[in-house]
C-alpha positions, 0 to 999 in steps of 0.5 A: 249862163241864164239870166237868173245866175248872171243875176246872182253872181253879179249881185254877188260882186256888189256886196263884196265890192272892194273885199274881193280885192287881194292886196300882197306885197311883191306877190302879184308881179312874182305871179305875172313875171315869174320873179320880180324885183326886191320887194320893202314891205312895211306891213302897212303899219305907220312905223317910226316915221322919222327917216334912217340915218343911214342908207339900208336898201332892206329898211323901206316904207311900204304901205298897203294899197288905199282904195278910197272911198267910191273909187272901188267900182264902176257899173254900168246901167241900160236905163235908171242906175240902181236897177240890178236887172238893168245892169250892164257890167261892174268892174271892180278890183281883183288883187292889188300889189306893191313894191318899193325899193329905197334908193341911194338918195333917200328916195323910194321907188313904187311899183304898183299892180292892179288886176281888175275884174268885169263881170256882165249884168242881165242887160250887158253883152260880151265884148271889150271893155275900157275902164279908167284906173289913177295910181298916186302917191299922196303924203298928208293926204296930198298928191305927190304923184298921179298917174292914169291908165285905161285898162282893157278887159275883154269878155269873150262871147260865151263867158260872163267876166274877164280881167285886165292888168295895169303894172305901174313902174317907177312911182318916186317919192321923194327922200322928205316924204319917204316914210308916211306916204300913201299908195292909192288906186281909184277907178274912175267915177266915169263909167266903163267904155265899151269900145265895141260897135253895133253892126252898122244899121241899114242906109245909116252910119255906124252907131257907137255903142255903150254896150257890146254886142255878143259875136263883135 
């Protein structure tokens, strides 16, 4: 790819930010396991927030993922952020997918899927990268739970973008907090990693680098 189109298609992502990202409900794992558990979907409307009388394993509170604010992507920049032809890499989300299950108690089981998405700037090089990924359940806008993750994303030589997946099982919420609760994910307001390295310089240690290489 030159670097003109490698240009465009990155400045492509940073105008469709968190747009570009599919939220479904069940979808995602029944694509990556080829079936998947029982899937409550609450269309993520508020609903009647007042919790049944009666345990229904088919009535459960399922509200769509939350993206918040500055929490959609991260970029990585050789120099002065805000330079596009300076961009190293982006990584924003791709899809997002839930599930909950109510349970005998009252409470309710949360499993989450997030597929997130590198793609190289003009400055950035193929190679493996490491992106910090929090899922949470919040209530009142409250943390019940919170779980990070880094996800992996490789971009091999001769490509421009890769993608990586984190499946977060078991999230419980609790019975008192069943209907109205949040489902978040966040990408870390840390830059990516790359966990590649330079080829060691001559009658020097190895250096670890910010970017990849190509052919590492």
């Amino acid at each position: 790819m030159t670097t003109t189109a490698r240009l465009a298609a990155c400045l492509g992502l940073v105008l469709a930010g968190i747009g570009g990202a599919q939220a479904e409900s069940g979808g995602f794992f029944k694509n990556l396991f080829g079936g998947g558990g029982g899937s409550g979907d609450g269309g993520g409307g508020g609903g009647n927030l007042m919790a049944p009388k009666a345990f229904d394993p088919n009535d459960v509170y399922c509200p769509n993922v939350f993206v918040p604010d500055g929490g959609a992507a991260i970029q990585a920049f050789a120099g002065a952020a805000g330079d596009n032809a300076r961009l190293r890499h982006q990584i924003v989300f791709s899809r997002l997918s839930r599930e909950c299950q109510a349970r005998g108690d009252g409470s309710v089981s949360v499993r989450v899927g997030v597929e997130v998405r590198a793609m190289l700037g003009p400055a950035g090089a193929p190679g493996r990268f490491e992106a910090p990924v929090t899922v949470a359940i919040k209530y009142n806008e409250q943390p019940v739970m919170s779980r990070p993750h880094r996800v992996a994303i490789p971009i091999p030589a001769g490509t421009a973008q890769g993608e990586g997946t984190v499946i977060e099982n078991d999230l419980v919420v609790p019975a008192d907090k069943a209907w109205g609760y949040d489902i978040e994910v966040s990408l870390g307001a840390q830059k990516a990693k790359s966990v590649a390295r330079r080829r060691k310089p001559a009658a020097t240690e190895a250096v670890q680098s910010e970017a990849p290489v190509p052919g590492q």
